[in-house]
Every structure is written in structure tokens, then in C-alpha cells.
C-alpha positions in Angstrom: -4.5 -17.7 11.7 -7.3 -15.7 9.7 -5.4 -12.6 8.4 -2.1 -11.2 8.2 -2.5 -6.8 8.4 1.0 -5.1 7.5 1.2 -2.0 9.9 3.8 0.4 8.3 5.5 3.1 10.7 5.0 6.9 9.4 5.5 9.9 10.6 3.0 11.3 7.9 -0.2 9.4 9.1 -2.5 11.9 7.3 -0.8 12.0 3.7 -0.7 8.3 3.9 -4.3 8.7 4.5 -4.6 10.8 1.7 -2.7 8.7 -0.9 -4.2 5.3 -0.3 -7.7 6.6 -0.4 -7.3 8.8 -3.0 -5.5 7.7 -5.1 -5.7 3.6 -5.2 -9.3 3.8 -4.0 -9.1 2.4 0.3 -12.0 3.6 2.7 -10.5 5.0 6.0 -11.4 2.6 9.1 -10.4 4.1 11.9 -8.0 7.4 12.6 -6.8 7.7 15.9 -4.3 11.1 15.7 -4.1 11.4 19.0 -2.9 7.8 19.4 -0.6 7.8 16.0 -2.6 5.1 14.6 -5.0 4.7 10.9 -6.3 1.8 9.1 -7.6 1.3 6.0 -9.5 -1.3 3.7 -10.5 -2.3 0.1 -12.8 -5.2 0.0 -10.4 -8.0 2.0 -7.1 -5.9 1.6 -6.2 -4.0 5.1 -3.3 -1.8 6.0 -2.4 0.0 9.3 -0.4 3.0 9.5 1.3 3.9 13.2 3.5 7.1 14.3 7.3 4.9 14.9 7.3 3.2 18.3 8.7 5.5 20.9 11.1 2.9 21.7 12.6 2.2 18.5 15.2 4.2 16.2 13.3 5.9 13.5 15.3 7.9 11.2 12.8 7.0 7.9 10.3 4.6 6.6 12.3 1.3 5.9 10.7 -1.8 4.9 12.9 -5.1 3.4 10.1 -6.3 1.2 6.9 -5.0 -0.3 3.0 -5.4 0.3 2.3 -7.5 -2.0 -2.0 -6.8 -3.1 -3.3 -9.3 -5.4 -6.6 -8.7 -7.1 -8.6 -8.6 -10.5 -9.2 -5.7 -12.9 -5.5 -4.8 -12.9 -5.3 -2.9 -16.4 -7.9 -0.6 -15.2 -6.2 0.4 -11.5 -2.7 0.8 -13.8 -4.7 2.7 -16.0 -6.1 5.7 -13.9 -2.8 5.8 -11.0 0.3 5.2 -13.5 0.3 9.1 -13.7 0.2 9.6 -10.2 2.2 7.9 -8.2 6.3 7.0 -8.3 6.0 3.6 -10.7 8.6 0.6 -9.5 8.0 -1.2 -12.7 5.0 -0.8 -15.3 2.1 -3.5 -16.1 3.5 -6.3 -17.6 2.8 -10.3 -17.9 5.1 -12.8 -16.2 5.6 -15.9 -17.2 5.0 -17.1 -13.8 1.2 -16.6 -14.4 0.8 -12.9 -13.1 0.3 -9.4 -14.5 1.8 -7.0 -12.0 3.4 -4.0 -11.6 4.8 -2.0 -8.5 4.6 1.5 -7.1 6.3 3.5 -4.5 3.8 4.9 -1.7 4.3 8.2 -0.3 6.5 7.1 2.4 8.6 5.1 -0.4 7.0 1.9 0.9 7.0 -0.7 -2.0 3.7 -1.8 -3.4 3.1 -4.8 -5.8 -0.6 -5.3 -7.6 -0.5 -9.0 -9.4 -4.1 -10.7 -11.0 -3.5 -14.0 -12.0 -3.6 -14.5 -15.9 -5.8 -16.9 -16.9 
């Protein structure tokens, strides 16, 4: 196994578009409207975005767990979204090793940032 891509169902393929490259900074890789399918990246971070599968009950987005992003230069990421996004939980240290803090997307999807502390 090389890589492990989250694909997160939407019905809003475009806003999610819109958020993740505005706002935390992704590059668009591929839109397919026609097909209900997007993808972006950020250096080695990728995330997929598809309309719900046909065959599956879809009432919202629903997700158990979070994406979970690590990466370095944390502070300055908090620094310039913390104003515009819904915040899970502000910057803070862990004594675990890790500064993180989590937002919600604009589907409500949970996203953690962590950078290991030195």
C-alpha cells in the first residue's frame, strides 16, 4: 500500500471546492461535475469529494472519525483560518507530543491539523 485518499460524499461538490482551496490553501486536481467527482491536493495531502452513491441512503454528510492532516508551520495555518471556518477545538499543545487543533468543513466533516513538537 502507497497511500490512503479519504473520498467524502457531498452533495455540495463545488462549495467543498471552494472551501478547501480557499480557505486552507488545496490546488483542485481534477473536477468531473458531470460525473459527481473532485479531488484535491497540498503537497502529499489528497482528498476526494463524490455526489453520495446512488445506491446508498444519503440523508447528510456523516463521517465516524475525522481526516486527520499532519504537517509543519501549524501556528501560521491557525493563524489566518481560525476566523473562518467553524473551530472543533483551538491550537493547543498535547502532552502526547502534538500541537493540533480541529475544524469543521463545510459539509461538517471533522478536520484535525497536528505538527509534532519538537
Amino acid at each position: 500500500m502507497n497511500k490512503v485518499i479519504p473520498v467524502l460524499y457531498t452533495e455540495q461538490l463545488q462549495e467543498s471546492l471552494d472551501f478547501y482551496c480557499d480557505i486552507l490553501g488545496f490546488q483542485c486536481d481534477g473536477f468531473e461535475p458531470d460525473y459527481g467527482w473532485a479531488t484535491i491536493k497540498k503537497n502529499d495531502a489528497e482528498i476526494m469529494f463524490s455526489l453520495p452513491n446512488e445506491h446508498l441512503p444519503f440523508k447528510k454528510p456523516t463521517f465516524t472519525g475525522s481526516v486527520y492532516i499532519k504537517m509543519e508551520n501549524i501556528d501560521s495555518l491557525w493563524n489566518s483560518i481560525k476566523e473562518k471556518v467553524k473551530v472543533s477545538y483551538p491550537l493547543e499543545s498535547f502532552e502526547y507530543g502534538m500541537k493540533e487543533f480541529a475544524i469543521h468543513d463545510n459539509n461538517g466533516y471533522l478536520i484535525q491539523f497536528g505538527e509534532e513538537i519538537n
